[in-house]
C-alpha positions as CSV (number, residue, x, y, z in Angstrom):
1,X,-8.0,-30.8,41.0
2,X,-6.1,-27.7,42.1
3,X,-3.3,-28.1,39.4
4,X,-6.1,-28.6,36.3
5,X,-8.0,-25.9,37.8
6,X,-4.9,-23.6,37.4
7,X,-3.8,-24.8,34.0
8,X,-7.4,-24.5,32.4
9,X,-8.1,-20.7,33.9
10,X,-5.3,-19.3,35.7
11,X,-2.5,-19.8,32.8
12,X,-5.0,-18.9,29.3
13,X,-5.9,-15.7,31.7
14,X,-2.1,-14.9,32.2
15,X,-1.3,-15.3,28.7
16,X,-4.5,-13.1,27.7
17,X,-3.1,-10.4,30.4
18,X,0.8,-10.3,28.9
19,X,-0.7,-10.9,25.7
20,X,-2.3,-7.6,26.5
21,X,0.6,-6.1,27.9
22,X,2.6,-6.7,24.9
23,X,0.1,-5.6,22.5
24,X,0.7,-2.1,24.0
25,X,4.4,-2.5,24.3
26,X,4.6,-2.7,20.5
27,X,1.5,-1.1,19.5
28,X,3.6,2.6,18.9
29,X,6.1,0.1,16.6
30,X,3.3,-1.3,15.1
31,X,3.8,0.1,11.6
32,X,7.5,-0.5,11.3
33,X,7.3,-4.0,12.3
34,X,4.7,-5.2,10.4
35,X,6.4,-3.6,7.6
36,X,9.9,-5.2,8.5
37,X,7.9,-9.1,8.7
38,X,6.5,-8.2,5.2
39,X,9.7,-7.3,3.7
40,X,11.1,-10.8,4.7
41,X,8.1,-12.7,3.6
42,X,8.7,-10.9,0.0
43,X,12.6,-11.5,0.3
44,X,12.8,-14.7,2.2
45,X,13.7,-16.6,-1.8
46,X,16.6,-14.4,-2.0
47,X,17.6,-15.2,1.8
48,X,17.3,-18.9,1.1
49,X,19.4,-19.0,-1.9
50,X,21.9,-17.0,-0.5
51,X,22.0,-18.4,2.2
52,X,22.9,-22.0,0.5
53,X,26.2,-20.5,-0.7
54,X,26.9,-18.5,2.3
55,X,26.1,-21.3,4.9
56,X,25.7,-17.7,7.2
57,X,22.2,-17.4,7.9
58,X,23.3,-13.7,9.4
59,X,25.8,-12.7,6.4
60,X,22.9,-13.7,4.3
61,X,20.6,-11.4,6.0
62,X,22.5,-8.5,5.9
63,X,23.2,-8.8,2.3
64,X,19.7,-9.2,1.7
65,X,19.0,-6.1,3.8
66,X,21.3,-4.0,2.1
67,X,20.2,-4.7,-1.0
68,X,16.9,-4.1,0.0
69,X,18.1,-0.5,1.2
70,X,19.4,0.1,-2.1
71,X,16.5,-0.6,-4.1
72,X,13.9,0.7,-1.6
73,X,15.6,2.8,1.0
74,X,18.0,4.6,-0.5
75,X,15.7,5.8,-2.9
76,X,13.1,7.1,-0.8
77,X,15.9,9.3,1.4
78,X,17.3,10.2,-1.9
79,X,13.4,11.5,-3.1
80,X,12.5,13.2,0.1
81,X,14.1,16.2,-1.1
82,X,12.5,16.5,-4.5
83,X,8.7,15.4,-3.4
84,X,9.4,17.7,-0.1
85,X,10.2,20.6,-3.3
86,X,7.2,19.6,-5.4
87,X,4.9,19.8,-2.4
88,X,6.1,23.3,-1.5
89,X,5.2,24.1,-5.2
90,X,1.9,23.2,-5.3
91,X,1.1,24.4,-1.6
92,X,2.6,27.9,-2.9
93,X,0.3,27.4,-6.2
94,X,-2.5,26.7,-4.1
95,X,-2.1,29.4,-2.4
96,X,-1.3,32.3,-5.3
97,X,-4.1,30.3,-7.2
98,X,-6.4,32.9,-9.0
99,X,-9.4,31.3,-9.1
100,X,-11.4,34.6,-10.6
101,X,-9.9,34.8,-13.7
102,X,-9.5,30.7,-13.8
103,X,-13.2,30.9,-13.5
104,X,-13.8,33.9,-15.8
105,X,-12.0,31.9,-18.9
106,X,-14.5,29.5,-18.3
107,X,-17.7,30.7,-17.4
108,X,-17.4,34.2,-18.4
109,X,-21.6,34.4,-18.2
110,X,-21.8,33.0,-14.9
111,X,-19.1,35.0,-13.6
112,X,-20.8,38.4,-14.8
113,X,-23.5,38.0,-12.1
114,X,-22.1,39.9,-9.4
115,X,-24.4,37.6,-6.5
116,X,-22.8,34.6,-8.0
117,X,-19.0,35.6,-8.5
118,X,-19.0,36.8,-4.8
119,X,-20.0,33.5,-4.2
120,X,-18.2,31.8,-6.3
121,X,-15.0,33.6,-4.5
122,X,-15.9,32.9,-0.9
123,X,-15.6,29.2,-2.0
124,X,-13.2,29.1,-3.7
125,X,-11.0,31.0,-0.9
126,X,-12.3,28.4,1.8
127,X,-11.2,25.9,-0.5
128,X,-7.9,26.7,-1.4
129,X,-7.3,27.8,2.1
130,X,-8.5,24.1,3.3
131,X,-5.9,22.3,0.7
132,X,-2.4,25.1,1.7
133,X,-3.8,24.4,5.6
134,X,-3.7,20.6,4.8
135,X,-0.3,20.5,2.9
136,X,1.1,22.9,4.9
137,X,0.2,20.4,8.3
138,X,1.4,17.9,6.5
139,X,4.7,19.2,5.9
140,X,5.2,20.1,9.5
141,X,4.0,16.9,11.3
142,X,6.5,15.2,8.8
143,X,9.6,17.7,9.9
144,X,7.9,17.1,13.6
145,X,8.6,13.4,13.7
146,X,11.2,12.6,11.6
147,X,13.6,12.1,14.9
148,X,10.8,8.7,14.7
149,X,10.4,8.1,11.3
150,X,14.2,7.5,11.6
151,X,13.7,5.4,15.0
152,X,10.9,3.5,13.3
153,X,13.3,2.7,10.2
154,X,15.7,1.4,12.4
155,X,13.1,-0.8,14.2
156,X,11.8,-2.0,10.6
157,X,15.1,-3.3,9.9
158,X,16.0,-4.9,12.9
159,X,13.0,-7.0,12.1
160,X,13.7,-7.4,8.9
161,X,17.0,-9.4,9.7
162,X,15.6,-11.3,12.5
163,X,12.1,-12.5,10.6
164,X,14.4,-13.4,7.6
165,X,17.4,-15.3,10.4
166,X,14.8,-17.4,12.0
167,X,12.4,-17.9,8.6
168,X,12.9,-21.3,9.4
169,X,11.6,-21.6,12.8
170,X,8.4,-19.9,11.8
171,X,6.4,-22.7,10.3
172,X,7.0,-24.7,13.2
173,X,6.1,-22.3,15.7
174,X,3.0,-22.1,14.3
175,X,2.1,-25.3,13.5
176,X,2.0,-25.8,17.9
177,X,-0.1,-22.8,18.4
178,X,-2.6,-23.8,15.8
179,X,-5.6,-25.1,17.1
180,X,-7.1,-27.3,14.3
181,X,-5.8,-30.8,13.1
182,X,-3.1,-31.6,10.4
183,X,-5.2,-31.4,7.8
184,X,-7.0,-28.1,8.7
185,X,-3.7,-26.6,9.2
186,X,-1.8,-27.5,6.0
187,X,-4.9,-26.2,3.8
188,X,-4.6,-23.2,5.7
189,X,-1.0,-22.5,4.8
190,X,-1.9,-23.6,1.0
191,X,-4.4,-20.5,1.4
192,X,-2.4,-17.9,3.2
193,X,0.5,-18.6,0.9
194,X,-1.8,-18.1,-1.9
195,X,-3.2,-14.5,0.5
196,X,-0.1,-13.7,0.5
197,X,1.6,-13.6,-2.3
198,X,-2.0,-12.1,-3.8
199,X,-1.6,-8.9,-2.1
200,X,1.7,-7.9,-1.5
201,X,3.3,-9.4,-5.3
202,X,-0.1,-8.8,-7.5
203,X,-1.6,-5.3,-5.7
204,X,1.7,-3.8,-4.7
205,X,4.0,-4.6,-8.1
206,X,1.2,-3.4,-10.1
207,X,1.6,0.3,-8.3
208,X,4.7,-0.2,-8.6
209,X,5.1,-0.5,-12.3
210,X,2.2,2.3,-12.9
211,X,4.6,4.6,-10.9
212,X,7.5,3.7,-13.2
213,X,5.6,4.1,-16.4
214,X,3.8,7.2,-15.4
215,X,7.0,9.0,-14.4
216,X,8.3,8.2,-17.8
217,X,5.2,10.0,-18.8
218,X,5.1,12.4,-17.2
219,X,8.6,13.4,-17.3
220,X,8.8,12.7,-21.3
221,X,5.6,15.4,-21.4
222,X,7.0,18.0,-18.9
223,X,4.2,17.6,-16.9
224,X,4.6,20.1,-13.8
225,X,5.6,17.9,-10.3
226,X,5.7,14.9,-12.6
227,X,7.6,13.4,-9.0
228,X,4.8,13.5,-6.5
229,X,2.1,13.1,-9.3
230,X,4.1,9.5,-10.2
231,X,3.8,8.7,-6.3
232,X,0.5,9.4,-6.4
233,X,-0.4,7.2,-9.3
234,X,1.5,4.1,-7.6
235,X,-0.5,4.7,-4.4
236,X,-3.8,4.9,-6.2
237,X,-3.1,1.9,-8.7
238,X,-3.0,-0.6,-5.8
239,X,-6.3,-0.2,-5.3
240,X,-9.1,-2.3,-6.7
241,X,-11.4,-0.4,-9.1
242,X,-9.8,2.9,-8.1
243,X,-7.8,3.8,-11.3
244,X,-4.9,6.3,-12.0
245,X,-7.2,8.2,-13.8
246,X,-8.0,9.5,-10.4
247,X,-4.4,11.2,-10.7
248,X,-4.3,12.0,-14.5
249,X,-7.3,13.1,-15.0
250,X,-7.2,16.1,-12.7
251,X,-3.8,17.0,-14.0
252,X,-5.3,16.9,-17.5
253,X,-8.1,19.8,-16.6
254,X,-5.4,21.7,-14.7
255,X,-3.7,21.7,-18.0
256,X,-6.4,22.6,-20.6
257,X,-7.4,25.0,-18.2
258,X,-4.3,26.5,-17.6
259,X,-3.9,26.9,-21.9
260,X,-1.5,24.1,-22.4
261,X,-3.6,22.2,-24.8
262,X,-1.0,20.1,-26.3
263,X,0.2,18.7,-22.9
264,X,-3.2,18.0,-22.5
265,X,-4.0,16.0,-25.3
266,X,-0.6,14.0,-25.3
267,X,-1.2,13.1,-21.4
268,X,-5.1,12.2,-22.7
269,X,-3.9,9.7,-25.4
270,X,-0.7,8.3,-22.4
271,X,-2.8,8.3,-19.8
272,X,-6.2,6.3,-21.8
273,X,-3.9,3.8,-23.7
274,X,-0.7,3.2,-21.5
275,X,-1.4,3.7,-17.9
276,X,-4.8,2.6,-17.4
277,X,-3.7,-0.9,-19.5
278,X,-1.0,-1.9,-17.0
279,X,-3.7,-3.6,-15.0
280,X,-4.7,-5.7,-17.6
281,X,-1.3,-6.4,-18.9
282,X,0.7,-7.0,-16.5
283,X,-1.5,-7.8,-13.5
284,X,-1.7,-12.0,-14.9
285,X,1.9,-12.0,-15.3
286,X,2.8,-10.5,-12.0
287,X,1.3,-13.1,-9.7
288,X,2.6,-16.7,-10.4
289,X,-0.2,-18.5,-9.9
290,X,-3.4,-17.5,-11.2
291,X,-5.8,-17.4,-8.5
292,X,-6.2,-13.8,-7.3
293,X,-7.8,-12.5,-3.9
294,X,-11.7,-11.6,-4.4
295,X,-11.6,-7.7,-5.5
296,X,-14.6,-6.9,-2.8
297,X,-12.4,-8.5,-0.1
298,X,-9.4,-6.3,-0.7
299,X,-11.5,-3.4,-1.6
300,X,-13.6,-3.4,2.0
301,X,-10.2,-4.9,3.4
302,X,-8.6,-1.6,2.1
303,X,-11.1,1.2,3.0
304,X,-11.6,-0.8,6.9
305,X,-7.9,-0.9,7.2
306,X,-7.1,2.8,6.5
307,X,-9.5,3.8,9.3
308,X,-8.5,1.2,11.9
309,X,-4.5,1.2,11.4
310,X,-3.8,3.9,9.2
311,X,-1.5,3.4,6.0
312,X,-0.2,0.2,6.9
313,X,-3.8,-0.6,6.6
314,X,-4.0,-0.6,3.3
315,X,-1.7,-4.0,3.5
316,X,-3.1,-5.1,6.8
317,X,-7.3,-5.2,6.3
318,X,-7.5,-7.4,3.4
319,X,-4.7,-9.4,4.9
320,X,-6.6,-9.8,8.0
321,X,-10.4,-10.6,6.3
322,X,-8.8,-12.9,3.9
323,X,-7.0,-15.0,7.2
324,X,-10.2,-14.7,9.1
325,X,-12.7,-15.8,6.1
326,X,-10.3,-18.8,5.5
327,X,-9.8,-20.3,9.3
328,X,-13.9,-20.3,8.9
329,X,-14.0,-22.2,5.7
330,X,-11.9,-24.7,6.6
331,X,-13.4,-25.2,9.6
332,X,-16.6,-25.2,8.6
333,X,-15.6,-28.0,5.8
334,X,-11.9,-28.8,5.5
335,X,-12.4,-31.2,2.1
336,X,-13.8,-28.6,0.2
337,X,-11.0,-26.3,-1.9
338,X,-14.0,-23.9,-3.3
339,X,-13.7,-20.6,-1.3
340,X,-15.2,-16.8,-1.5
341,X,-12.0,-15.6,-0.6
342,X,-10.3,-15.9,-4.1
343,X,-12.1,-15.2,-7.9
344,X,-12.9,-18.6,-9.6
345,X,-10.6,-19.0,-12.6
346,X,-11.9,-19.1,-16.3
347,X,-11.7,-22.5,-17.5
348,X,-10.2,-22.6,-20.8
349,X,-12.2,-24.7,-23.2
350,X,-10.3,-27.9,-24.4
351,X,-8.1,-28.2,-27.5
């Protein structure tokens, strides 16, 4: 009586307490980790093929890691310099910024009324010294803790080469914790592969490519900080319904208002007919299968992520909604495959 006493309360409340206890233990590695666990889910084909020729699973790792560094790592050291450069450009535009005569150029009616240009100044002073007080915060808390963004790369790729060594083992460690029968738990990996590959390969790649093809833009226009404004593009192109035209659009007013209508007009015609296509172009071929992940999920999955983790929310909440929304459908009815977690896809009429 005793013993079953103790294994049904005392050892679930033991595990809930180091459970606990180790959530805070990595919680200041958080980011880096889940980062470093990602990276081997995405790179775990290359590991396994390698890794057939090698018969090393920890030469294959470190091959696969420094690769990775090469095409990931080594360019983002090698960019810090030229985004931190751009950055001090605009926050020493910012804060030169006329905003007067910018204003006077455009509205020279409304600017003749004395009541209204003094008002018009006072804003436009609090704003532009908001945006130098942001950028310049944000360049000092990034010189502040780089001693940990270096810690926290280190700490990414330590997990990196461990989650891709013991890839293996994974499955089958899970596959004891899960609580629900066989057939709940292989429908559940069919779905979370299909999660997955949704959100990091589909999302992700398609930032990825708008960054490439806007900095060709950009570059190819001599669009001013054509660096950061490609970064910015990327970042923005991952997420649903929000468009790079949140980026290009912007820096086409800046430039008709600054005179340089021809700039203008070229990155009009890029941005309408090249950038914003991408998604529709390539976002079909990007993912190899053709169910996608429901845009409201990763949208609300987004948004709820940034404010609960930060930036790695922006992988982690529609990651965690999608996970959570499909334990409760199979659950619920494990021999139905219809789900609210992915769009339905067209069915093509028969030849």
């Amino acid at each position: 009586m005793v013993e079953n006493t103790f294994k049904k309360y005392i050892i679930p409340a033991i595990i809930l307490v180091l459970a606990f206890l180790a959530f805070l233990i990595i919680k200041p590695l958080f980011t880096p980790i889940i980062l470093g666990l990602c990276l081997a889910y995405i790179f775990n084909p290359v590991y396994k093929r390698l890794n057939k020729w090698t018969k090393s699973p920890n030469l294959s790792a470190l091959i696969v890691i420094a690769l990775t560094s090469i095409i990931i790592i080594v360019p983002i050291i090698v960019l810090m310099v030229p985004v931190s450069k751009e950055i001090l450009s605009i926050y020493n535009s910012v804060k030169d910024a006329d905003f007067y005569n910018i204003l006077m150029r455009i509205a020279p009616t409304l600017m003749s009324s004395p009541q209204f240009s003094a008002e018009v100044i006072a804003a436009s002073n609090t704003i532009k010294s908001s945006i130098s007080g942001y950028i310049f915060n944000f360049i000092q808390s990034t010189l502040l803790n780089l001693p940990s963004i270096i810690f926290g790369t280190i700490v990414l790729l330590f997990t990196f080469f461990f989650a891709l060594r013991e890839s293996h083992h994974f499955k089958n460690y899970f596959s004891v914790l899960f609580p629900f029968p066989k057939e709940y738990e292989e429908r559940f990996y069919r779905q979370f592969e299909k999660v997955t590959n949704s959100v990091l390969y589909s999302q992700f790649m398609i930032g990825v490519f708008q960054a490439i093809i806007s900095a060709i833009g950009y570059y190819l226009l001599g669009i001013p900080n054509a660096l950061l404004l490609s970064i910015l593009t990327g970042i923005v192109g991952v997420l649903p319904y929000v468009s790079p035209w949140l980026v290009w659009i912007p820096t086409d007013i800046f430039l008709f208002i600054n005179g340089n209508n021809e700039q203008a007009i070229a990155l009009l015609i890029f941005g309408l007919f090249v950038i914003n296509l991408i998604d529709t172009l390539l976002g079909p071929r990007i993912v190899a299968n053709k169910t996608q992940l429901n845009p409201a999920i990763v949208l609300i999955g987004f948004i709820g992520g940034v404010y609960a983790f930060g930036i790695i929310g922006i992988l982690l909440g529609p990651l965690i909604l999608a996970y959570l929304i499909l334990l409760i459908e199979i659950y619920r009815d494990r021999r139905s495959e219809n789900s609210i977690v992915f769009k339905e896809e067209e069915k093509k009429p028969a030849p």
